[in-house]
N, C-alpha and C positions, 0 to 999 in steps of 0.2 A: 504494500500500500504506500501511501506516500509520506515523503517526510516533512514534519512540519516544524519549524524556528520558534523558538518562544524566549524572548527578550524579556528578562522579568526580575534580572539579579539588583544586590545595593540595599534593597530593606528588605526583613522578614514580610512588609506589606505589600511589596510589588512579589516576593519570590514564593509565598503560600499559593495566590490563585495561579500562578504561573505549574506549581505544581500540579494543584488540582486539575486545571487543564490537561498537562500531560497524562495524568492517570486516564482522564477520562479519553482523550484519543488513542494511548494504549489499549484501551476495553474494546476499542471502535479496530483495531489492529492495524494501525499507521504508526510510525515512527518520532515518535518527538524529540526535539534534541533542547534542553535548554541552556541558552547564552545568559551567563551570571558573573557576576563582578570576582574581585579577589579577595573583598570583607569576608574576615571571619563569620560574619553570619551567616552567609549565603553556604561555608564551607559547613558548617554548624548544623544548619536545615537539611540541606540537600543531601548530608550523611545516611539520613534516615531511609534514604531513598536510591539503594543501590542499583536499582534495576532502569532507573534513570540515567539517558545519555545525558551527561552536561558541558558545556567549554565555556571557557573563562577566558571573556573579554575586557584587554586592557578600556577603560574609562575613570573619568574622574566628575564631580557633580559641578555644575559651573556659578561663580561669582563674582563680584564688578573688583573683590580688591587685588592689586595685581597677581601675587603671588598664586592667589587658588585662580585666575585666570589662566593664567600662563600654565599651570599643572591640566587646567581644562581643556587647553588648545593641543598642550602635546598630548596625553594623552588616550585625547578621542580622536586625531592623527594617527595613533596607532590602532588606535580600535578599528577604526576605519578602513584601515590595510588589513587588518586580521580578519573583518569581515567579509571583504570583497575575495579575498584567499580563498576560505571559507566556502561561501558563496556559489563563488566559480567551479569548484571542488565538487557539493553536495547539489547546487541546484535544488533545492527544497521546493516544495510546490508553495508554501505560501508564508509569511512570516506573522506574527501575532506579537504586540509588544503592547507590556502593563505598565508602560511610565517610568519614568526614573533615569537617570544618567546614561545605564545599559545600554535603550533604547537608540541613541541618537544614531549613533555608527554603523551600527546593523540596517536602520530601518531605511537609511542615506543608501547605504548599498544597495539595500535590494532594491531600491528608486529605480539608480543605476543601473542594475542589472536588471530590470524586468520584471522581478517576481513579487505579484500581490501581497500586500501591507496592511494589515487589520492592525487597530489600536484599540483596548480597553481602556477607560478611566472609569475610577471605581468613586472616587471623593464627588462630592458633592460640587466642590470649584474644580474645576478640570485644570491640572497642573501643567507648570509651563514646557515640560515635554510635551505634553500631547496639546497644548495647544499651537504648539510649533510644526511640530510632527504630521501633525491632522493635514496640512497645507499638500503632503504628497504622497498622503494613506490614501486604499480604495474603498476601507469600510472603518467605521469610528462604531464603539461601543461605549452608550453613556445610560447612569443609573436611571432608569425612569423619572421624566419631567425635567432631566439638567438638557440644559441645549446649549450650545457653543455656537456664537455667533459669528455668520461667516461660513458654515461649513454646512449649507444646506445641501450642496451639490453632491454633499456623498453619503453613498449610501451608509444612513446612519440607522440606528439598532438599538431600542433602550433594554437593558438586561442588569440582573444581579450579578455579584462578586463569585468565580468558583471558590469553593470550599472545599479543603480537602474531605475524600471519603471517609480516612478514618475519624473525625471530630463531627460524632453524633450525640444527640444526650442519649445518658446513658439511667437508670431506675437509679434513686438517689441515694439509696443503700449500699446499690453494688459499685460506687462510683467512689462513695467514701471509704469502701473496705479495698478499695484499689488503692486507696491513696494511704490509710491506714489513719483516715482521720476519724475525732469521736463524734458517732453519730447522733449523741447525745445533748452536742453543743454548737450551737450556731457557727456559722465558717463564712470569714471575709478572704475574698480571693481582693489582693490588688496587681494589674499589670500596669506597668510603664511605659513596654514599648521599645523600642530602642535604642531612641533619641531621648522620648523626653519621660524618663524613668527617676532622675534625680530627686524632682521634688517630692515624688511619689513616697521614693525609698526613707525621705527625710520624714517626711509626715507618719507613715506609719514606725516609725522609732519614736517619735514624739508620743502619738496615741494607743503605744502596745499598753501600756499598765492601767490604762482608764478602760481600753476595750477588754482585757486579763478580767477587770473588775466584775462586768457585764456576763461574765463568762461565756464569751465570743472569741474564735480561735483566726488564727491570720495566715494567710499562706499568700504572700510575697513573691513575685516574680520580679529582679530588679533589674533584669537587662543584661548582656555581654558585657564583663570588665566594672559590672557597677556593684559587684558582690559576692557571699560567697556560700557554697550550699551548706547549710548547716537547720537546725533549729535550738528554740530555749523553751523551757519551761515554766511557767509563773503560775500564779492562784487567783480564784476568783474573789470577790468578796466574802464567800460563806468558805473559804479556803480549800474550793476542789481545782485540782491541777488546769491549766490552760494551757496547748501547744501552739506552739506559732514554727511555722515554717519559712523558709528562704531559698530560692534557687537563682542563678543567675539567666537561667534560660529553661525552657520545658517542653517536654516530649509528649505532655499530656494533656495536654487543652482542652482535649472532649471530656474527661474526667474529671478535671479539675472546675471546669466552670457546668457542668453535671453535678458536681460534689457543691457546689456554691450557695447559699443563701443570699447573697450580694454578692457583686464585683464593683470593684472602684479603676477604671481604667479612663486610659487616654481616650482618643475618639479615632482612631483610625477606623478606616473603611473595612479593612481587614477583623480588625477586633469584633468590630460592630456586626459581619454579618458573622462571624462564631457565635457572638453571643446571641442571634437570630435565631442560628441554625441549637443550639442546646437551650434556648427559651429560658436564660436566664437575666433577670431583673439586677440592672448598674445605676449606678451614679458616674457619669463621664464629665472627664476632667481637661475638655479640650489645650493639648500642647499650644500654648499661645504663642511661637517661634515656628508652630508650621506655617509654611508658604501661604501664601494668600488666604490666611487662617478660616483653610478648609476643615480644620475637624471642628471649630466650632459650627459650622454649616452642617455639619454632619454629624454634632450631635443635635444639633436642635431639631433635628429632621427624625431621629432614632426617640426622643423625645415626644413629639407630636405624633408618633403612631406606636405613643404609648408601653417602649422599652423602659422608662426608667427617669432618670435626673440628670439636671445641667448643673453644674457649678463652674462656673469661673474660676480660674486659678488664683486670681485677686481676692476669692471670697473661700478661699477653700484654705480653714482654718487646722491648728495643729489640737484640737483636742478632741477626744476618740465618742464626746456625744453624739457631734453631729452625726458619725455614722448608724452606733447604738438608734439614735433616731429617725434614723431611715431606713433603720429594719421594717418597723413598725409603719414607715409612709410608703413602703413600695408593699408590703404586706407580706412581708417575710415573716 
């Protein structure tokens, strides 16, 4: 069958659907090869998924001050040649790219060379890859009701985010006995994300001994490089044991937010449709440093049909009631 390109590497948010995709044209019995950056994360993820062909394209993400200019220009210069290599080489029947730095070099190529160019954007505000991009794509993919102006001419497509297969909810018992959490005490999942996990990880250090109190348990996802796996143990009020966990990254998303009573997370597109797809109830804490501060678009929109809560970063305070009190307003 034929082989397909998928441009999807640089965050765990462009590289999950990029997977899922793959799986799903592997079931279909076509070839997929996915183009992913040289971050450890992408190295991190796509471990999991040995049956997956990948290659790693030199890129860099681009911005006005000189230095990360200049790494942008050589860079995707090289990407550029790697891809047209590439390219010439496999002749792939069609390319498919998720945004992101990845995308530029490859999707230029196969301009060049002829072969069909689909682009997904999953965010809310369509990122300035694909709003760039889109100019020499033959089909744009945007989440239902986003349009991008200017690009009526092509065949456009509104659709959700893929999801990988294995991140389904799971019965809330078997989810917690997976994790070897007590199913006896309420469980705060928080993710961060990759980028903007800091504030997160800070907050919940601040609010462990007030939610300890509540006897509400915490299980901490803090990002690549921003922590390290371990747990602690403390008491509640009436002095029965509380666990709290920490990972710097996880294997188990479907489980973990299955296992969850709340999640307090970023607002990625990606996040947002997991927490879709396992039907559980967040408080999102849009990263105010994303680009055209698409995740708050995308959580006010995850909001309005009714997943959960906005907080601003500006208002999102260090003591562990407010969330204690949002067990009770999402109906946990």
């Amino acid at each position: 069958m034929s082989e397909i390109l998928i441009a999807c590497g640089g965050t765990g948010g462009h590289l999950a659907p990029g997977i899922a995709l793959a799986e799903a044209l592997l079931e279909r019995g076509h070839t997929p090869v996915l183009f992913i950056s040289h971050k450890r994360v992408d190295a991190r993820l796509v471990g999991k998924y040995p049956g997956l062909r990948t290659e790693r394209v030199p890129g860099a993400p681009f911005g006005l001050r000189p230095d990360v200019l200049a790494r942008f220009v050589f860079k995707q210069s090289q990407g550029l040649a790697f891809s047209r290599r590439y390219l010439r080489a496999a002749r792939p029947a069609a390319i498919v790219g998720f945004g992101g730095f990845t995308n530029a070099a490859v999707v230029i190529a196969g301009r060049q060379l002829g072969i069909p160019v689909a682009l997904h954007e999953a965010n809310r505000v369509p990122g300035r890859a694909i709003r760039v991009l889109s100019r020499i794509a033959d089909r744009l993919y945007l989440p239902p009701g986003v349009r991008l102006p200017g690009r009526l001419g092509l065949l456009v497509r509104h659709t959700g985010l893929p999801v990988r297969r294995e991140i389904v909810r799971l019965p809330r018992d078997e989810a917690r006995a997976l994790l070897g959490v007590d199913p006896g005490q309420k469980l705060l999942v928080v993710l961060g994300g990759s980028q903007g996990s800091g504030q997160l990880n800070q907050w919940v250090e601040q609010a462990l001994p007030a939610l300890a109190q509540e006897g509400i348990q915490v299980w901490c996802v803090t990002g690549l490089g921003k922590g390290v796996l371990g747990g602690r143990e403390l008491r509640s009020k009436t002095g029965v044991p509380v666990r709290t966990w920490s990972e710097p990254f996880t294997d188990r998303v479907g489980p973990l937010l299955s296992a969850a009573d709340l999640v307090v997370s970023r607002a990625g597109a990606g996040t947002i449709a997991e927490l879709v797809r396992c039907e559980t109830p967040a408080i999102l804490v849009p990263y105010p440093q994303a680009a055209d501060n698409h995740q708050l678009a995308n959580a006010r929109h995850f909001e309005q049909q009714g997943g959960g809560l906005v907080l601003e970063q500006t208002t999102f305070r260090s003591s562990g009631r407010r969330c204690s009190t949002a067990f009770s307003m999402t109906g946990c």
